[in-house]
Residue frames as qw, qx, qy, qz and C-alpha x, y, z in Angstrom:
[[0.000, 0.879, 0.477, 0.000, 0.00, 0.00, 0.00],
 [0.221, -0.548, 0.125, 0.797, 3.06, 2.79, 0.56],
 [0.172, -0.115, 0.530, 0.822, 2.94, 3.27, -3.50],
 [0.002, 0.678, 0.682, 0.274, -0.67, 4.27, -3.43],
 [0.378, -0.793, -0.073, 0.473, 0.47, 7.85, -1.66],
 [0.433, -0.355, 0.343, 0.755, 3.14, 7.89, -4.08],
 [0.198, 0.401, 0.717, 0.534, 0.70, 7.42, -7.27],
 [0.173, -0.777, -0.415, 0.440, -1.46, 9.87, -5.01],
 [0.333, -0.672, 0.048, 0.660, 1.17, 12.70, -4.87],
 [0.311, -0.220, 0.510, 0.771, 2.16, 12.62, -8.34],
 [0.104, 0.652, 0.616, 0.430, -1.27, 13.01, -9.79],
 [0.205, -0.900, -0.159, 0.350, -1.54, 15.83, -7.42],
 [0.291, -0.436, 0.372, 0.766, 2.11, 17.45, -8.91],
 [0.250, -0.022, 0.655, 0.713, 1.10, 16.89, -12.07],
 [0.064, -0.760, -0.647, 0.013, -2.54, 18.05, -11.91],
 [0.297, -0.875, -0.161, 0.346, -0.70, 21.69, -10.27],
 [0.382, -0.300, 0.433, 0.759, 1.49, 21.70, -13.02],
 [0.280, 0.477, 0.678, 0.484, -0.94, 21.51, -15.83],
 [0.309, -0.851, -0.397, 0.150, -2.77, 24.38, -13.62],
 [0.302, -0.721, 0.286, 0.555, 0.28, 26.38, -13.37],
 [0.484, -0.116, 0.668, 0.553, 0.61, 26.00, -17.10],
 [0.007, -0.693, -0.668, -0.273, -2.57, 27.01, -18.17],
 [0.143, -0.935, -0.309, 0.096, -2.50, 30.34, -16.38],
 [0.367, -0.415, 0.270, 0.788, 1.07, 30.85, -17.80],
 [0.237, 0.297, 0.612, 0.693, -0.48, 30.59, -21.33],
 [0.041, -0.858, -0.512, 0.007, -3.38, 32.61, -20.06],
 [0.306, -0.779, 0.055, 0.545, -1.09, 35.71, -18.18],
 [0.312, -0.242, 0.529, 0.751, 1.22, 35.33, -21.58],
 [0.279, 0.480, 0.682, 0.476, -1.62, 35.69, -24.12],
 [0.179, -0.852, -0.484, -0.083, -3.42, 38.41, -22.23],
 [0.310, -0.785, -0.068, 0.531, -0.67, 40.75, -22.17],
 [0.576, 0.756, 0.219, 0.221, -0.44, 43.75, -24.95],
 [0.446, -0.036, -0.053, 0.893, 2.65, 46.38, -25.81],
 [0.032, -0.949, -0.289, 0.120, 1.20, 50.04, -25.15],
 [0.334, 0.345, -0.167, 0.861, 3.43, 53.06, -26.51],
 [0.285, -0.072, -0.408, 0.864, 3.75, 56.05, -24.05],
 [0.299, -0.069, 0.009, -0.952, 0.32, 58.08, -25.17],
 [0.709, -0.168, -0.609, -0.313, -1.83, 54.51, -25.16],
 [0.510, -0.168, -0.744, 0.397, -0.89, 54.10, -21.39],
 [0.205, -0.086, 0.148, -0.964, -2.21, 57.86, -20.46],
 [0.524, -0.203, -0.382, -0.734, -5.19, 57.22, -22.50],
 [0.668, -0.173, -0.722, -0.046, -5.44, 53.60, -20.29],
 [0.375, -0.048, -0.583, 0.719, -4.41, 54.69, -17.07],
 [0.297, -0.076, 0.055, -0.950, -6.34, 58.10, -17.03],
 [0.349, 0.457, 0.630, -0.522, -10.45, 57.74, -15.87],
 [0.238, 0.667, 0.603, 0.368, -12.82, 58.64, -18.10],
 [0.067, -0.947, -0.270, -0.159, -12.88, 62.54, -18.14],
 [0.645, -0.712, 0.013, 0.278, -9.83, 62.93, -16.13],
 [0.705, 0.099, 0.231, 0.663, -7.47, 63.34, -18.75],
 [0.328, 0.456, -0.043, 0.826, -7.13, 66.81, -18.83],
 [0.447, -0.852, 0.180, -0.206, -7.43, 67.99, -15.44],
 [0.951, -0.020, 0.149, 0.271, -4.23, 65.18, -15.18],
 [0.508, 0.722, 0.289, 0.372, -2.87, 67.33, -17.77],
 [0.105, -0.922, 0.041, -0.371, -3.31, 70.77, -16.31],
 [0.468, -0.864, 0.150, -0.112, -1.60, 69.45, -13.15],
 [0.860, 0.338, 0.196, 0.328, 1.26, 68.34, -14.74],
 [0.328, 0.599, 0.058, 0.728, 1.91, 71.30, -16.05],
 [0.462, -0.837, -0.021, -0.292, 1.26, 73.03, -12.80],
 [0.778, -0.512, 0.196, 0.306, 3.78, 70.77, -11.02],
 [0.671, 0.464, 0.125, 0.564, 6.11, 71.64, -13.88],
 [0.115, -0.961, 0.047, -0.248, 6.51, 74.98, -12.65],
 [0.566, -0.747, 0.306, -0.166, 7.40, 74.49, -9.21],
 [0.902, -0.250, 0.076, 0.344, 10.12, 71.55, -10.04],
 [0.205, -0.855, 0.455, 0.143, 12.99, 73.72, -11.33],
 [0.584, -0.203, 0.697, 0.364, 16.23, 72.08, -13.11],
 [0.166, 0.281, -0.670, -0.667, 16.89, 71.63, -16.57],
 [0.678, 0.322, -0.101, -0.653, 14.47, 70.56, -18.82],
 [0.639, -0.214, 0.738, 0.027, 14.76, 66.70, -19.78],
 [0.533, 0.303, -0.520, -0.595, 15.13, 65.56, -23.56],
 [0.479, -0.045, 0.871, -0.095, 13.57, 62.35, -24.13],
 [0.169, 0.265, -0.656, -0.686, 12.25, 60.41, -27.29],
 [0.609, 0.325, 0.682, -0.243, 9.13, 59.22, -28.85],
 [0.402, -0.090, 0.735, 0.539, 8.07, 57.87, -31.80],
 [0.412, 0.298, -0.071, -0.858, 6.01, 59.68, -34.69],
 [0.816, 0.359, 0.187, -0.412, 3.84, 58.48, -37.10],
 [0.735, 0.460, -0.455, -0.203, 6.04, 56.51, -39.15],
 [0.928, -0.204, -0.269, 0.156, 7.86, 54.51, -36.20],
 [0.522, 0.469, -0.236, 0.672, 11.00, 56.59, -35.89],
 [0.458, -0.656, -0.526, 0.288, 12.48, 57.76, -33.01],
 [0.175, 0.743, 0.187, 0.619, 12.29, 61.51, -32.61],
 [0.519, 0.031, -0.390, 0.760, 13.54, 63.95, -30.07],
 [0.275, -0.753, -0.295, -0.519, 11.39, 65.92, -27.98],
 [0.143, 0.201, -0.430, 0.869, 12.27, 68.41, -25.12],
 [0.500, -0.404, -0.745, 0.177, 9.89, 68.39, -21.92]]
């Protein structure tokens, strides 16, 4: 009788693997790439996206320091330089 525990256990492992396999393919199918203005648009509430905006730019004031250059991509894919 010990190797009726053992046959036990391993249908169990292998039952929690399939399980743990299945919700990798799930987690891996169900995630998308977002560029930089598609995560705002996601992130932001309904309505909220320009009061969001405004304070932005409000806090912009008050931080001080150089400006930051940083780079996104236009309409044809390319990456393009834009100042902040």
């Amino acid at each position: 009788m010990p190797a009726g525990w053992i046959i036990g256990a391993a249908l169990v492992a292998i039952l929690a693997g399939a399980l743990l396999w299945a919700a990798g393919r799930w987690l891996a199918g169900s995630w998308e790439v977002l560029d930089d203005d598609q995560l705002t648009e996601r992130l932001a509430p309904r309505g909220a996206s320009q009061s969001a905006a405004v304070w932005l730019r409000v806090r912009g004031w008050f931080a001080g320091g150089p400006r930051r250059l940083t780079y996104r991509r236009d309409k044809l894919g390319r990456f393009r330089r834009i100042r902040r």
